[in-house]
VEXSE-284046 format. One record per residue (C-alpha): x, y, z. Coordinates in Angstrom, 1 decimal, decimal comma. Layout:
BEGIN
X | Y | Z
...
This chain:
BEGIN
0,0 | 0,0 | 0,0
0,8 | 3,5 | -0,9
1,2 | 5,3 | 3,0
1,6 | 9,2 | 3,5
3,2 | 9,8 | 7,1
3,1 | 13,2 | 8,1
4,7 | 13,8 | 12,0
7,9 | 11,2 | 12,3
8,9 | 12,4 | 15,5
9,8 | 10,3 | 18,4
6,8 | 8,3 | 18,2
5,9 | 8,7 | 14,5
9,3 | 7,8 | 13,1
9,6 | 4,5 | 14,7
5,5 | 3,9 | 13,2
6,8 | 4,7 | 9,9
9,5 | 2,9 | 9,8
7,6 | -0,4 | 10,8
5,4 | 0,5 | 8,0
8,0 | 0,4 | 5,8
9,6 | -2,6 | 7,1
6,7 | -4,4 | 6,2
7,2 | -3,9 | 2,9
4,9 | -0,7 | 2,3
5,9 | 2,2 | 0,1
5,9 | 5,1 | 3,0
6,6 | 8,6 | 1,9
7,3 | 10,9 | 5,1
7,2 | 14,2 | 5,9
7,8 | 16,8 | 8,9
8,7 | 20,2 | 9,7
11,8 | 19,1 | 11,9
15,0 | 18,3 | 9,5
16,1 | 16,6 | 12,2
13,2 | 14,0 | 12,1
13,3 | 13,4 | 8,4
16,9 | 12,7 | 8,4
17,0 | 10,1 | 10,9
13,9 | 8,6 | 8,8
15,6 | 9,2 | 5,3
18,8 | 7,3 | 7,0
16,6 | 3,8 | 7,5
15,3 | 4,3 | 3,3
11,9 | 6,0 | 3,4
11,5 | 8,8 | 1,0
11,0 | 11,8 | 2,8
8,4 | 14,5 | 0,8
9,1 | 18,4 | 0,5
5,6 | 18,8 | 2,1
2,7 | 17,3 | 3,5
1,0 | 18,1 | -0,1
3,3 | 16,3 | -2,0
3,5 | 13,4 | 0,6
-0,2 | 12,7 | 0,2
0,1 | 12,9 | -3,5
-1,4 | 9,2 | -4,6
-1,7 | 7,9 | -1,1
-3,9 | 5,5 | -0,5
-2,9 | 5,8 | 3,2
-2,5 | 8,7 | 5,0
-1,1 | 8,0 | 8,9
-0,9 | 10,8 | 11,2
1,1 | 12,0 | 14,3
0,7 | 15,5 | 15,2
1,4 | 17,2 | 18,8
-1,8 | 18,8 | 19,7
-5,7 | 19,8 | 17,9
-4,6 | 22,7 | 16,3
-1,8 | 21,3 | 14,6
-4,0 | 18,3 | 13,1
-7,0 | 20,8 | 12,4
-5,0 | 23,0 | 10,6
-3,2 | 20,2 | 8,5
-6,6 | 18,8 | 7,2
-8,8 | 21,8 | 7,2
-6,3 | 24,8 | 7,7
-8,3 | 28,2 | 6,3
-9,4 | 27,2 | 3,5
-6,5 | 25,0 | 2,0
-6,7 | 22,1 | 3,8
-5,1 | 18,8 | 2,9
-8,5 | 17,1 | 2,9
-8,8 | 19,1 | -0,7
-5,5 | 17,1 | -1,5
-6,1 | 13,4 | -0,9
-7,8 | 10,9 | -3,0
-11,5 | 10,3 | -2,4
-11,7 | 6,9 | -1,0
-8,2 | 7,4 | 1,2
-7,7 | 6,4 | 4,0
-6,9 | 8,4 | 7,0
-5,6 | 7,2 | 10,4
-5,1 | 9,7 | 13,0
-2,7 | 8,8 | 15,7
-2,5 | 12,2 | 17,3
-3,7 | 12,5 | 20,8
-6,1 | 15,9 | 20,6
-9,9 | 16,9 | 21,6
-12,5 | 14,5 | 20,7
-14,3 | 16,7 | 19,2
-11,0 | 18,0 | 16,7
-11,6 | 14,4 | 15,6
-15,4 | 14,6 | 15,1
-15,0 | 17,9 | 13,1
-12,1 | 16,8 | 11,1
-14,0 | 13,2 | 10,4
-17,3 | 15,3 | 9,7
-15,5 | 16,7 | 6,8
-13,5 | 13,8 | 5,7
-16,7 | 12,0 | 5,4
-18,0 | 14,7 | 2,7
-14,6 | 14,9 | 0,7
-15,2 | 11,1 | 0,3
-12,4 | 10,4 | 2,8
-12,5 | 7,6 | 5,6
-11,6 | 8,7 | 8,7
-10,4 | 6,9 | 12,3
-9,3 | 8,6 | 15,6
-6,3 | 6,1 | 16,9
-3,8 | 7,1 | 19,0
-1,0 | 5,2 | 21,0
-0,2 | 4,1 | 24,3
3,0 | 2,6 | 24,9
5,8 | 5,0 | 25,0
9,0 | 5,1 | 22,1
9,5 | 1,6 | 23,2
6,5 | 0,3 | 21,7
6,4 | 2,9 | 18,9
10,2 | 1,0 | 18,0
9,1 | -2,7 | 18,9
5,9 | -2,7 | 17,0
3,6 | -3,2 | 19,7
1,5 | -0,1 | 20,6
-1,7 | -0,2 | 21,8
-4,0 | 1,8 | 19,2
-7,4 | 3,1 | 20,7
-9,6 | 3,6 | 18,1
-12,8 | 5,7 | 17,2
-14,6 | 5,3 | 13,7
-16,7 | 2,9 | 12,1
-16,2 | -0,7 | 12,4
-15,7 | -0,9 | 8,5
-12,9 | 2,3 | 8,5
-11,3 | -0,2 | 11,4
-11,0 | -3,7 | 8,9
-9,7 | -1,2 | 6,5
-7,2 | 0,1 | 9,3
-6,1 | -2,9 | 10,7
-3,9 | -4,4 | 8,3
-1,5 | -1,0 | 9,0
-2,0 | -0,9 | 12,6
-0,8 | -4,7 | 12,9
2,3 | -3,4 | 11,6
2,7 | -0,9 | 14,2
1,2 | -2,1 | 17,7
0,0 | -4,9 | 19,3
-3,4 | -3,8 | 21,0
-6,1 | -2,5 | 18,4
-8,7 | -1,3 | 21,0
-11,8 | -0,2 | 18,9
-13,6 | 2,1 | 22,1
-16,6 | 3,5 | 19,6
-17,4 | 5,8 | 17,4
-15,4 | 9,0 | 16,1
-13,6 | 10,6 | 19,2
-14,4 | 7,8 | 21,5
-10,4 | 6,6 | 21,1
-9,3 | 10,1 | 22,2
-11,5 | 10,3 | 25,3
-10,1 | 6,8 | 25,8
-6,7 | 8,1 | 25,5
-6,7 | 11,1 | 27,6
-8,3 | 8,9 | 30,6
-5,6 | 6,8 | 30,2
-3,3 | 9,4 | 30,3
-4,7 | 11,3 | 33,1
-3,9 | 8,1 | 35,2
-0,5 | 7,6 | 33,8
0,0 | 11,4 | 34,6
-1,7 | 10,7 | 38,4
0,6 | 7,1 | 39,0
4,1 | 8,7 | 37,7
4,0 | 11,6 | 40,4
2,4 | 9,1 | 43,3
5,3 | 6,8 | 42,1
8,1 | 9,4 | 42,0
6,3 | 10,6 | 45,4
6,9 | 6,9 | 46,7
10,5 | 6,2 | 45,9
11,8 | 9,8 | 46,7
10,1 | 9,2 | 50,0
12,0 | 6,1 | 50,5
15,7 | 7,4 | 49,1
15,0 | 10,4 | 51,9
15,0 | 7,7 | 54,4
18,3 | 6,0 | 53,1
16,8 | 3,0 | 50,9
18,6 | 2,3 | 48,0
15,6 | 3,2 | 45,0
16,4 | -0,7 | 43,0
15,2 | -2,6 | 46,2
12,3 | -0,4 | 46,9
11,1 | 0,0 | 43,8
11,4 | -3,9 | 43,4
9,3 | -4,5 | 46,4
6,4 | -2,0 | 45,6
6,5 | -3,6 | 41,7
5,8 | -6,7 | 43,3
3,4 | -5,4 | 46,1
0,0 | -4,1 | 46,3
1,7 | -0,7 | 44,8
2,6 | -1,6 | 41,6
1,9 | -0,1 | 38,3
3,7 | 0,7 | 34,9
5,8 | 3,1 | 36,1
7,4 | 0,8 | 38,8
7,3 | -2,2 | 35,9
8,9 | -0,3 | 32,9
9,3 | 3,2 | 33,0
11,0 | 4,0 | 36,4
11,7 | 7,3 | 37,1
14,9 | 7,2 | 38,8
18,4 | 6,7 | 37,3
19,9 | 3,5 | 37,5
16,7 | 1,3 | 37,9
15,8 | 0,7 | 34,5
18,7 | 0,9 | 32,2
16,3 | 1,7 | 28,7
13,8 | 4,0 | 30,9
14,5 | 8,0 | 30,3
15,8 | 8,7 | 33,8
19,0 | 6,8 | 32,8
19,3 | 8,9 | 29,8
19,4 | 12,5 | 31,4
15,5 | 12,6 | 30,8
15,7 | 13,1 | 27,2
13,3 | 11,7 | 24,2
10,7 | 9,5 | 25,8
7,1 | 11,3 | 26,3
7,4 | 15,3 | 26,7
6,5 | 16,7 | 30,2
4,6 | 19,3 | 27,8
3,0 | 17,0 | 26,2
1,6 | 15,3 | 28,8
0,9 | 18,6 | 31,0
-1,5 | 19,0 | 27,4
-3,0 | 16,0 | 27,9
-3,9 | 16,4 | 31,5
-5,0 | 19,6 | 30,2
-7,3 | 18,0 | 27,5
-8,9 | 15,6 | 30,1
-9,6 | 18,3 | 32,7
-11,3 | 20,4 | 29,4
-13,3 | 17,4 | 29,2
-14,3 | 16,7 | 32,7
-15,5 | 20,9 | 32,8
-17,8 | 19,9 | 30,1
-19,0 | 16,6 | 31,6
-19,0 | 17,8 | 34,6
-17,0 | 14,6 | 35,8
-14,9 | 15,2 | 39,0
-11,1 | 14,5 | 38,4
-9,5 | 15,9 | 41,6
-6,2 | 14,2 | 40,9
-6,2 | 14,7 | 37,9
-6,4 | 18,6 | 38,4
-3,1 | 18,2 | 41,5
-1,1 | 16,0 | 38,3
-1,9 | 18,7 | 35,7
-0,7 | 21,3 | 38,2
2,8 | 19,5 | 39,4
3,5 | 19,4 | 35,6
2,6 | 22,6 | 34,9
4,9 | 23,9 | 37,6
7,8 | 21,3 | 36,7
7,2 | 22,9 | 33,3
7,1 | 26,4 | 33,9
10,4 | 25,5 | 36,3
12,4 | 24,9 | 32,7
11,9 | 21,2 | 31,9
9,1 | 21,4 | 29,4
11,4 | 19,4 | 26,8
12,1 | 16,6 | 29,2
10,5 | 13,5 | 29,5
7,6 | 13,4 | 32,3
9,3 | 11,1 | 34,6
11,7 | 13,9 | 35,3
8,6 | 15,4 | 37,5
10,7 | 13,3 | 40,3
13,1 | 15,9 | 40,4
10,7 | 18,6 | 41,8
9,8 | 16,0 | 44,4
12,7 | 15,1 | 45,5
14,7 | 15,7 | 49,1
17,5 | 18,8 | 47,7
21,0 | 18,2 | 49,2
């Protein structure tokens, strides 16, 4: 199949590439030079735009930071992409953004002649690389079929959670607790390193106690535990603390409209918007340890 990827960032490159690896034609495209290059390096054709990338695609996979970025892509003012891609195309959305971004953007996909599923990712760049994301998808159970094929390439989980949008709300509930269990977790161990205990041993016995989660089983968030985890790399690459301070932010936005109560949810978003605010924007969201930690 003929795939347009447009975002091939730290989550995106490693989809396209699996893509590709499976023995699809993937032409890719980004803002970031940086991005392309390391995708150009493994063989796939990087495009001059996200026009010419679409051009002939019978696919078009993307993964965008936030809702205005994949709004204005597909319906920007009047010279949207959606005027650019093949009726009967395909589109696959793997951005995490507003439900309702999706449901307007699908609304008009659906009267270009354009198919249209919400399906973003959990699973960090470690499952973005290995090929086994879990995809949450909204859409119709027939734009899914279509979709599957690709998305066995790239994950391991295909969730379908309802119609258009429902894989978003899906996404930023499972983000909100992610958000909520990495600062209780960081709160946990930086407790325990105050008190003398070495952070490997403790963070063992709460992985295999009543205490653990994710966090504690692959994505610990201080050095030394986990050799592959972000914390061992300086906190670089992994999941941005500003991306998931939006996210936090998109499911707070979502509880003021459903009038859903999300008290931790509200403390998370705040800790990252602080840890943010304090410089560390860029860094992965583990890194939120550091504001909780005991200062020498």
């Amino acid at each position: 199949m003929k795939i347009a990827f447009i975002g091939i960032g730290n989550m995106g490159g490693p989809m396209a590439l699996n893509l590709y690896k499976a023995g699809h034609t993937v032409t890719a495209f980004d803002l970031n030079k940086d991005a392309c290059d390391n995708v150009r390096a493994e063989g796939v054709s990087i495009a001059s735009s996200a026009l010419d990338a679409v051009q002939g695609a019978e696919a078009i996979v993307t993964m965008l930071p936030a809702s205005q970025h994949v709004e204005g892509l597909f319906l920007g003012n009047g010279h949207g992409l959606l005027a650019s891609i093949a009726k009967g195309a395909l589109v696959i959305d793997s951005s995490t953004i507003a439900a309702a971004t999706s449901q307007k953007v699908a609304k008009a996909a659906e009267a270009a002649g354009i198919a249209f599923i919400d399906a973003p990712v959990s699973g960090g760049t470690g499952g973005a690389i290995a090929g086994t994301l879990t995809f949450m998808v909204g859409g119709s159970d027939a734009h899914l079929e279509r979709a599957r094929p690709l998305l066995e390439k790239m994950g391991a989980n295909i969730f379908h959670a309802g119609s258009v949008g429902a894989g978003q709300t899906a996404k930023i509930c499972n983000n909100m607790l992610l958000g909520i269990l990495m600062v209780g977790t960081s709160e946990a161990i930086a407790l325990g390193v105050a008190n003398g205990l070495d952070p490997k041993v403790l963070s063992e016995i709460m992985r295999r106690s009543s205490g653990g989660n994710w966090a504690l089983e692959k994505y610990n968030p201080f050095p030394g535990v986990h050799e592959n985890a972000p914390a061992c790399n300086g906190y670089a690459g992994g999941f941005g603390t500003d991306l998931m301070l939006k996210d936090l932010g998109l499911a707070q936005e979502n509880a003021m409209v459903t009038k859903a109560s999300t008290p931790l949810g509200g403390v998370a978003r705040a800790l990252y918007a602080a840890h943010s605010l304090a410089g560390h924007g860029s860094k992965d969201f583990s890194s939120v340890i550091k504001m909780l930690q005991k200062q020498a």
